[in-house]
C-alpha positions, 0 to 999 in steps of 0.5 A, a space after each residue: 500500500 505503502 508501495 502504491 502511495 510512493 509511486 502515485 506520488 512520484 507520477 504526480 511529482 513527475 507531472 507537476 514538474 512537467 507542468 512546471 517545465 511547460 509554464 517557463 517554456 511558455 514564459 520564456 517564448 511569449 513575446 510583449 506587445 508592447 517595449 516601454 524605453 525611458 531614458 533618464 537624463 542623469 539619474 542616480 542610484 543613490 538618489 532612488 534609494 534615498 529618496 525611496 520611502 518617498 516616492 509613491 507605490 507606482 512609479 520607481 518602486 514598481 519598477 525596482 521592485 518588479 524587475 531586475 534592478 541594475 545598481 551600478 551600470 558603468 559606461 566605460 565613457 567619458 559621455 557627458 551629454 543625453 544625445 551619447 550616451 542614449 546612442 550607446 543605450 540603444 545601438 549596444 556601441 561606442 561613438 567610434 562606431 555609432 558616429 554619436 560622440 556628442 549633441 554637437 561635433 567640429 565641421 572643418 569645412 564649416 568651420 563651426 560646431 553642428 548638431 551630430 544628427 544635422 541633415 541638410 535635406 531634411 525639413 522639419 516640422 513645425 521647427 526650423 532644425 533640420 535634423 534626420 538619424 542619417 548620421 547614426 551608423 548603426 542600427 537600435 533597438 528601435 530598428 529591429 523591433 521595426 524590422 522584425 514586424 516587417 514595417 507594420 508595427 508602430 515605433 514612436 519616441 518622445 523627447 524634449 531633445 530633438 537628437 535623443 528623440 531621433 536616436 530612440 525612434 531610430 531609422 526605422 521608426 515612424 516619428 520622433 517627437 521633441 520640444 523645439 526652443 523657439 516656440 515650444 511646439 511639438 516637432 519633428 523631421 520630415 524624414 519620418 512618415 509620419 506626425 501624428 493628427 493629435 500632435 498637430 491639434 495639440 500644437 494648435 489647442 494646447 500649445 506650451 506657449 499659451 501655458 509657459 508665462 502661467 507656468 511656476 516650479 515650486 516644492 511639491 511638499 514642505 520644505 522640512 519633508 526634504 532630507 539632507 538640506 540645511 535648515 537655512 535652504 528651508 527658509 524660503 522655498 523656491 519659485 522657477 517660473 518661465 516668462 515668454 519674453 526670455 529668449 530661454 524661456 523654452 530652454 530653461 523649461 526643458 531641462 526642469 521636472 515641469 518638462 517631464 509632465 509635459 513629456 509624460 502628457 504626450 506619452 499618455 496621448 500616443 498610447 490612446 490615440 497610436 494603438 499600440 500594444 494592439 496588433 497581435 503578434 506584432 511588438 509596438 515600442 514607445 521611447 521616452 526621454 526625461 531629465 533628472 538633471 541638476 536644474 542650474 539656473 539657481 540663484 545661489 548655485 545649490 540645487 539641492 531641493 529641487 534635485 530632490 524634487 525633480 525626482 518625487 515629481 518623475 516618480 508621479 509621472 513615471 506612475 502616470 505613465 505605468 498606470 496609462 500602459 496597464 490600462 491600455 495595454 497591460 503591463 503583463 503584455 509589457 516589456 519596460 526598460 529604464 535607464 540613466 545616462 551614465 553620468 553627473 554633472 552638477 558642476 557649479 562654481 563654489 563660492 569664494 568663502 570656501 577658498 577652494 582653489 580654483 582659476 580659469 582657464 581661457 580658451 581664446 587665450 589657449 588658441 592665442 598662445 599655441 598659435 603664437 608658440 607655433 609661429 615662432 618654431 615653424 613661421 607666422 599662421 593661424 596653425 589653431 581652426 578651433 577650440 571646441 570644449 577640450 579639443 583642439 583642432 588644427 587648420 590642414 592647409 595652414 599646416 601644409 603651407 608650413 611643411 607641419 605633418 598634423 603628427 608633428 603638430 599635435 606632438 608639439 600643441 601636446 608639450 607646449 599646453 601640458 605646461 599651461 595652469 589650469 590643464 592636467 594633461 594633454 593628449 594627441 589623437 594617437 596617444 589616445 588609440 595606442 594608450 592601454 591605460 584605463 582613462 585612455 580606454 574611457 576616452 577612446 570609448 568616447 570619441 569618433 576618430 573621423 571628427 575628433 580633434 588633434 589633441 584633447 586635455 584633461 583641465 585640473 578639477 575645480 577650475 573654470 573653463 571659459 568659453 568666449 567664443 560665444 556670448 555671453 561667455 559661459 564658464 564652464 567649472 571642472 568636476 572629476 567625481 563619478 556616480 553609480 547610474 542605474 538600468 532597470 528591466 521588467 517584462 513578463 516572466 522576467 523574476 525580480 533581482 537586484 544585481 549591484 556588481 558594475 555593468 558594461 552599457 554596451 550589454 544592455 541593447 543585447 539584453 533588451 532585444 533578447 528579452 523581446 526574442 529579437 535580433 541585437 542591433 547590428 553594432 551590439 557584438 556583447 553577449 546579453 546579460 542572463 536573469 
């Protein structure tokens, strides 16, 4: 008898572990019908887990919670800006292969910096940029989801940042959506097929500018609720507001947490009106840019309250938005990746009283004294075509007149500025290819070969990089401290984790795209991570 019940209990363990087996199987082969991309401008992990027990149940918690959580995902970059680190996201590569080292790149034959996505032949709508994803090399996640339904599924992305926008919706996809900064209106090229009817009657009904003079940032809670700010920043909370008759009006709006709302508005709108999620097998995806970036225009130069903030408003919008998706779509029909853009740039001048030591350091004077240093060696030229932020780019044909190889030239610009107050090091082009040292490595992995500059420098932390070339001058100061930047990614059958060990960027298009049981961008050669 005893007999029997062992054996009927190994049928049914038997049974139960083949039911078992059949549920991950299916897990792991069914497909979302939607992918959720959001790309965080400059979010910190520190910050989610700080601030946690004050954010709501349906924004960041959801996600940390519900999905694998990325603590420390390291970009192996030096990225200083979303429109490059958003390319490495969502191509799985580096700006030497992407071609997107930063928003803006030198045009020798222009001679001025442009935006890295500009495209002459490409109107736009409702904005004068003309701007297209011709100068992204390599395919995105966006791409292959477009390619693998065949061009019949939706691929949209919004962005207060034209070059973000366009790299999220890729070169497939069928709009990218941002704010210009003249008019505030919704916009996009002309390279895409489509602009969608309820952009058009928003820009007509509901446009920012009929909002901006009545729009003020202000707390959200009261002051004494903030942790970490000193009792003198409670005394008076601040006020941001955004006057149209500042020519930055839409500028200063588009990198503070009331932009974030204005994103997530038009989000909610695409997935009523788009369908997406909708169309059976295929997979429709939906990219958003916001910001968490430290908001500088400050009066006192500490923005500490309203980076904290900034981050309790985005978990409300982030729970709009997830709310949006489980009602229209369901967030069991739903893959949803978050991440940062791997850097931190809070660099604001500190007040003299501390007498930390600082200085600046003078472009046109960095151009004026290499040119002069330059002159006396090898004859009298303009050997310098442009400083553009900590690169240095030299005039071929002045060089050629004098019988200077660029090789020579930069080995020279090398030696004579390592000297200068105010820079740290100085490195050629070459010296950054050939170099194996781990800062090399990180510069390498930062820069475009084919429209980098001859030699770049490191400026000592602290100090101020004043930039007169515009105006007015911008002083720039120097900071060096790195933050840990997170990525999370929930989907359906994907288990909970928290992962706290540093991980390369470049794995995260791979991850994604097998996660949806697609094939990786076509520049992501890294293997993807496994849950």
């Amino acid at each position: 008898m005893a007999e029997k019940r062992n054996h009927s209990r190994l049928i049914s363990s038997l049974l139960m572990g083949l039911m078992t087996l059949n549920v991950a199987v299916g897990a792991e082969t069914s497909r979302p019908r939607l992918v959720v991309g959001i790309v965080v401008d400059q979010l910190r992990t520190d910050y989610l887990t700080y601030l946690r027990d004050l954010f709501g149940e349906a924004g960041f918690r959801r996600l940390m919670d519900g999905g694998v959580f990325l603590k420390n995902v390291d970009f192996q970059a030096s990225l200083n800006d979303p429109v490059a680190a958003t390319a490495l996201i969502y191509t799985g590569n580096y700006p030497a292969a992407s071609g997107v080292p930063a928003a803006t790149v030198y045009r020798p034959e222009s001679a001025s910096s442009v935006p890295v996505l500009e495209d002459k032949g490409s109107l736009g709508n409702f904005t004068r940029e003309s701007l297209s994803p011709a100068g992204l090399r390599l395919s995105t996640i966006s791409d292959e989801v477009a390619i693998d339904g065949d061009g019949l599924t939706s691929v949209y992305a919004i962005s207060t940042d034209p070059q973000q926008a366009i790299i999220m919706a890729g070169h497939a996809g069928n709009c990218a959506l941002w704010i210009n900064d003249i008019d505030g209106k919704w916009s996009s090229t002309a390279y895409y097929r489509d602009f969608p009817d309820f952009v058009t009657r928003r820009n007509r009904t509901a446009p920012l500018s009929s909002r901006l003079d009545t729009l003020s940032w202000r707390p959200a809670m009261k002051l004494d609720r903030y942790p970490g700010v000193p009792m003198q920043k409670r005394a008076y909370p601040f006020r941001h507001t955004f006057p149209s008759s500042d020519r930055d009006a839409y500028r200063r709006f588009k990198v503070s947490a009331p932009a974030n709302t204005e994103v997530t508005d038009l989000a909610i709108e695409a997935l009523q009106n788009l369908s997406l999620g909708s169309r059976g097998d295929g997979i429709d995806m939906l990219s958003i840019g916001y910001t968490a970036a430290p908001y500088k225009y400050v009066a006192d130069g500490d923005c500490r309250i309203e980076l904290e903030d900034t981050y309790l408003r985005l978990d409300s919008q982030i729970g709009r938005l997830l709310n949006a998706i489980d009602s229209r779509v369901g967030l069991s029909n739903t893959l949803i990746f978050l991440s940062s853009t791997g850097y931190y740039d809070d660099a604001i001048p500190d007040d003299p009283k501390f007498r930390i030591p600082t200085g600046d350091v003078s472009l046109k004077r960095v151009e004026s004294l290499l040119n002069s240093y330059l002159s006396a060696k090898y004859g009298n030229a303009d050997y310098v075509a442009s400083v553009q932020g900590n690169q240095i780019f030299f005039d071929r044909r002045q060089l050629d007149s004098h019988s200077l190889t660029p090789e020579k030239a930069r080995e020279e610009a090398r030696d004579f500025l390592v000297k200068m107050s105010g820079i740290a090091d100085a490195r050629t082009l070459g010296d950054i290819l050939s170099d194996t040292s781990a800062d090399a490595v990180r510069l390498r992995n930062s820069i475009d070969p084919k429209t980098a500059g001859d030699v770049f420098l490191t400026f000592l932390p602290g100090w101020n990089v004043l930039d007169e070339s515009v105006y007015p001058p911008v002083s720039t100061p120097v900071r060096a401290g790195m933050v840990s930047t997170p990525f999370i990614i929930m989907a359906p059958g994907l288990r909970p984790e928290t992962i706290t060990s540093p991980i390369d960027a470049t794995l995260l298009a791979p991850t994604v795209t097998s996660a949806l049981h697609i094939r990786s961008p076509n520049g992501a050669s890294r293997p993807p991570l496994t849950f």
